[in-house]
C-alpha positions in Angstrom: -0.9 52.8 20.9 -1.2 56.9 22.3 -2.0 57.0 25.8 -5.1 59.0 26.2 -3.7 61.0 28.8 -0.2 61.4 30.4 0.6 61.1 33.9 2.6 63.6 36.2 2.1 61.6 39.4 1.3 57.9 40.2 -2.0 57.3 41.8 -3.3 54.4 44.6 -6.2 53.2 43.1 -7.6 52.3 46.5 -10.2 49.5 45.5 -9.8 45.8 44.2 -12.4 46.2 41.7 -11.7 44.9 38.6 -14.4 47.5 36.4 -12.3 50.2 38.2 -9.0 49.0 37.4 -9.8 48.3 33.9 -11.0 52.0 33.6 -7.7 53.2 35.0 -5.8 51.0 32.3 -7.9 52.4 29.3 -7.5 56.2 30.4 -3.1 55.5 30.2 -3.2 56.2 34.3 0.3 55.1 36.2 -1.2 53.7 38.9 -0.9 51.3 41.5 -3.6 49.1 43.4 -3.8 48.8 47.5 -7.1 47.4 47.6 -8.8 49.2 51.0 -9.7 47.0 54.2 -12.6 48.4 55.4 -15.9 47.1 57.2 -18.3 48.2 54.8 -22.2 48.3 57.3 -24.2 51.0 56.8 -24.8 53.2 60.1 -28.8 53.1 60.8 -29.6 56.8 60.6 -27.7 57.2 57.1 -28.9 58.3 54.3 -27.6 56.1 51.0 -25.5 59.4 49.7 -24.0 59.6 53.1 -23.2 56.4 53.3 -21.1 55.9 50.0 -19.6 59.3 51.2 -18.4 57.8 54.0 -17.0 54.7 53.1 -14.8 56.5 50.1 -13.4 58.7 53.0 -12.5 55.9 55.1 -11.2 53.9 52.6 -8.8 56.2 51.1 -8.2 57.3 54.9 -7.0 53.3 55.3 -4.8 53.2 52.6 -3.2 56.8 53.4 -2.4 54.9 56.9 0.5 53.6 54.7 0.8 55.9 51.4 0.4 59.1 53.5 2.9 61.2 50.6 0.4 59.9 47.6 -2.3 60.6 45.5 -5.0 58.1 46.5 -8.1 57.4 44.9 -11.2 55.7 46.9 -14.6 55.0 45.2 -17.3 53.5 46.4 -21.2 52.5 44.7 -24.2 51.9 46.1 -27.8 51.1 44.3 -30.6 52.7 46.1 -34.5 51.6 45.4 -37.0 53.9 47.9 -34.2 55.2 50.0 -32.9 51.2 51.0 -29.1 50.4 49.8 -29.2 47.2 47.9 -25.8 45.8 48.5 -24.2 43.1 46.5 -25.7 39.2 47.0 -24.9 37.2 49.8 -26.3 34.2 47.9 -28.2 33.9 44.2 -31.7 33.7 46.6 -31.3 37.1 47.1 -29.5 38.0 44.0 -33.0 36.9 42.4 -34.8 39.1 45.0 -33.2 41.8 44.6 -33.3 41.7 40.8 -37.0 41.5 41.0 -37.8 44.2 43.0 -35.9 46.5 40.4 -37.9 44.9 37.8 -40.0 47.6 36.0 -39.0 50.3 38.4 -36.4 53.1 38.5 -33.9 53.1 41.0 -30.5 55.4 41.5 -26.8 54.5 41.5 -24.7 56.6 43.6 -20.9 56.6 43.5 -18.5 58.7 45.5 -15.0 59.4 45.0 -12.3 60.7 47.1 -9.2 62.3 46.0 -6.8 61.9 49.1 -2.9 63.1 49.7 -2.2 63.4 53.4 1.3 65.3 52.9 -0.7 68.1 50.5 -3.1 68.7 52.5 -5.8 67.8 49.4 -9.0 65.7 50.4 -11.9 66.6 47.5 -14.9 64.2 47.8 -17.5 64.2 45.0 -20.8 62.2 44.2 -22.5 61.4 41.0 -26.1 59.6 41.1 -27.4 58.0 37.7 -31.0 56.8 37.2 -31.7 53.7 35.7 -35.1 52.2 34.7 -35.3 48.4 34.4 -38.2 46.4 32.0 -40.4 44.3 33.4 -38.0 41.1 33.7 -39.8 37.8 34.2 -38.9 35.8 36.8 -37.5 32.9 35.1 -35.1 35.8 32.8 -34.2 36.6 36.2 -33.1 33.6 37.8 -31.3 32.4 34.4 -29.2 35.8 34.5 -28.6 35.0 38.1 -27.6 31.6 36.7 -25.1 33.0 34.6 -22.8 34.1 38.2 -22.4 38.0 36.8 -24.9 39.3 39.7 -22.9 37.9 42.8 -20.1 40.5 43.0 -22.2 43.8 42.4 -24.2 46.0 44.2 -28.0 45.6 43.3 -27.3 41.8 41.7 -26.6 43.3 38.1 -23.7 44.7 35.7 -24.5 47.0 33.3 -21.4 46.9 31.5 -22.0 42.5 30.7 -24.5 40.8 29.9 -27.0 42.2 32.7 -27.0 45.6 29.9 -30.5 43.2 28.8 -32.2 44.3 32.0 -31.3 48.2 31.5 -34.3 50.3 30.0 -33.4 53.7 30.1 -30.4 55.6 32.3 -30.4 59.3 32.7 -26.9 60.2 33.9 -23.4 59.0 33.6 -23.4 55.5 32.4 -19.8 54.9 33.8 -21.1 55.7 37.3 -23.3 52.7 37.1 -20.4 50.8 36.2 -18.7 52.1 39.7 -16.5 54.9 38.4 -17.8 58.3 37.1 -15.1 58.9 34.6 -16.0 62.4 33.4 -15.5 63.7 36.9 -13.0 61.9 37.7 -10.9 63.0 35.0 -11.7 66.9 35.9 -10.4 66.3 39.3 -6.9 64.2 38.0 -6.6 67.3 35.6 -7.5 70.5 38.0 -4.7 68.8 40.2 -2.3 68.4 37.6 -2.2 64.8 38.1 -2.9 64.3 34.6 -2.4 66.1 31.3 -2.4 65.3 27.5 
């Protein structure tokens, strides 16, 4: 099979996310995974955009600790309803919660990345919010999605990319950004570096 693209440098892939690691693999990257240890609490005065901003920075900042000559990649996502962060689950109770307040409502996805390599001098940060609009779920739909286990590693309790697509109205914006990696800018950065080419 032709790669999609061709790689001039490898990259850390700085996150042990499985949706971002596939993404990497379907694009032809060389890449590497050093999953980032980070303690992830948003600070009280933040705003949702600064937050995910923050924790891509510190997360490629962790793994450059170690890979300070490389080309790191960092992402973070975060789903926001009326400026509050819903994070991923700590339990299907509030997998079920969360998945109702969404219900019939819009809310936004934000994503940052951060492009990191200590020895170039290079740190480019960008962010990429996507709307989405969910249907009026019912509450048993709810708790059998829950059911299915798909909510409990995701921010906001739902995957668009599975079988959680049900709950998905409408989206204005980049549909891969709700998945957890904007791929159209992603792809402009890797190529205005020269990481990448065809």
């Amino acid at each position: 099979m032709t790669e999609l693209f061709t790689s001039r440098k490898e990259i850390v892939l700085a996150s042990g996310s499985p949706r971002r690691r596939a993404y990497f693999t379907e694009l032809g990257l060389l890449f590497r995974v050093v999953a980032a240890d980070i303690e992830e609490r948003r600070g009280a005065d933040e705003t949702a955009e600064e937050y995910v901003r923050r924790l891509a920075r510190e997360k490629a900042a962790a793994v450059a600790e170690h890979w300070c000559r490389s080309w790191i990649v960092a992402a973070d996502t975060v789903v926001c309803l009326d400026g509050r962060v819903l994070e991923k689950p700590a339990d299907p109770a509030e997998a079920v919660e969360m998945l109702l307040q969404l219900s019939g409502r819009q809310h936004d996805v934000h994503t940052a990345v951060c492009l990191l390599n200590r020895d170039e001098g290079v740190e480019e940060l960008l962010l990429v919010t996507t709307r989405v609009q969910f249907w009026e779920v019912p509450r048993e739909t709810v708790e059998r999605y829950v059911a299915t286990g798909e909510p409990m590693d995701k921010a906001g309790s739902y995957g668009i990319q599975g079988v959680g697509a049900f709950l998905v109205r409408d989206i204005c914006g980049s549909y891969s950004n709700v998945v957890g990696l904007p791929l159209c800018e992603l792809v402009e950065m890797l190529m205005r570096y020269e990481l990448i080419g065809n």
